[in-house]
N, C-alpha and C positions, 0 to 999 in steps of 0.2 A: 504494500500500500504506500502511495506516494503521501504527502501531505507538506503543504505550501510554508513555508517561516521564513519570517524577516530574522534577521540575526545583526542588532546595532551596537554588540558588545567586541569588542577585541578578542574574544575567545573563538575557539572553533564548535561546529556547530555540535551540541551531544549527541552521541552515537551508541552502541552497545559495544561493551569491549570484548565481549567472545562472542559466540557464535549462539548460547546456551543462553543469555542474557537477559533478562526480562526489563528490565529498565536502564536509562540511560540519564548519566551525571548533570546534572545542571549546577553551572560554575556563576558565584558572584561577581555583576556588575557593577562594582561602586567607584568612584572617583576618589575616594580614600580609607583606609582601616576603617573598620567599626569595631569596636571593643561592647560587648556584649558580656555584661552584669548578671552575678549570679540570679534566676527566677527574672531575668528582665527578657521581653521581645521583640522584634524588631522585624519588619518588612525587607528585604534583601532583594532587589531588582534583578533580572537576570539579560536584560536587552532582548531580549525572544518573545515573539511575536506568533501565533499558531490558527491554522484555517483548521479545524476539523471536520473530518464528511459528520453529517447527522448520524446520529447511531453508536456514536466514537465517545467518549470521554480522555482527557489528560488525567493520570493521576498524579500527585506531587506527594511521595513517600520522603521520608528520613531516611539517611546516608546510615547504616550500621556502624562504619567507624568512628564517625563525628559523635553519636550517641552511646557508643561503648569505651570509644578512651576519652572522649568530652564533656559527656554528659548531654548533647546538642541534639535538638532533634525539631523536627518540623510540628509544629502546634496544632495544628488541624486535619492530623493522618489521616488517611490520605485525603489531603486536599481536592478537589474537579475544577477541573477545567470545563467548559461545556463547548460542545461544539458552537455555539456561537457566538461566544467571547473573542470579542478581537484588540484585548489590552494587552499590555506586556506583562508576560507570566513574572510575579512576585512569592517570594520562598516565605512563610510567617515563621521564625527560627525562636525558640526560646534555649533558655542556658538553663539548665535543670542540676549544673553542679555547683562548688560550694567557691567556685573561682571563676576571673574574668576570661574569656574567650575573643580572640581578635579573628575577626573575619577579614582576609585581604580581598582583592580585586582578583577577580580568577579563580578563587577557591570553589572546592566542590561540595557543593551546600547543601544538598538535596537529589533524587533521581527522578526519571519522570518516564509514569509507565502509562501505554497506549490501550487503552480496553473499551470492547464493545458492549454497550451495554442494551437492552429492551428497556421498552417503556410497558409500564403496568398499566389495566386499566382497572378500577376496583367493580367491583360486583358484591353490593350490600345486601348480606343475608342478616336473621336473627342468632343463627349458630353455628359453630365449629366443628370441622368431624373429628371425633377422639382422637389421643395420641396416649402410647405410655407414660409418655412424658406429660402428659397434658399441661398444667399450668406453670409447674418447675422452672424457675427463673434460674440466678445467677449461684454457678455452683451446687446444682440440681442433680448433674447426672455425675458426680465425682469432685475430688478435691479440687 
């Protein structure tokens, strides 16, 4: 699947690095360091721009290293994009450790996965067809 981006950052455009890859790096676009405060968040621009066909969504996940040796993680996992959003995709990063975090220019902030989604449509009945599980919320079927 092709899919149209503006790219007005110095960086190259995100791709997948193997072959197996399900997401692809998105690197910070800012005009200078940001130092990012323990529990503070911050908007991170990435200069990328995206046409998605309808049917498509952006997701915008957390980088696993930035969130396991940083603490750093994306605030609204996974973020969407929607197919017919035509802003420049912004990373919402917060600092979740006990130390300040500097984000350069270029850095890899975030990844960003392509998924097809359906649209529901609802159909309003009075009731539910059983489950074993039936109303078992969080922590219902195991620790």
């Amino acid at each position: 699947m092709k899919i149209k981006i503006i790219n007005q950052s110095t960086h190259k455009l995100p791709s997948y690095e193997t072959i197996a890859s399900a997401g692809m790096d998105l690197c910070a676009h800012i005009p200078e360091p940001i130092v990012l405060k323990p529990l503070e968040r911050v908007i991170i621009k990435t200069g990328l721009f995206i046409e998605l066909p309808v049917g498509f969504e952006a997701q915008v996940r957390p980088r696993s290293g930035l969130a396991a040796k940083h603490g750093v993680t994306v605030l609204n996992s996974p973020g969407t994009v929607d197919a017919d959003f035509r802003g420049e995709i912004g990373i919402i990063l917060v600092n979740l450790s006990a130390v300040e975090f500097k984000i350069e220019d270029g850095e890899r902030i975030a990844q960003l996965v392509i998924a097809k989604h359906e649209r529901a449509q609802w159909m309003e009945v009075q009731e539910l067809n059983k489950t074993s599980r039936g109303e078992g919320g969080f922590g219902s079927t195991g620790k």
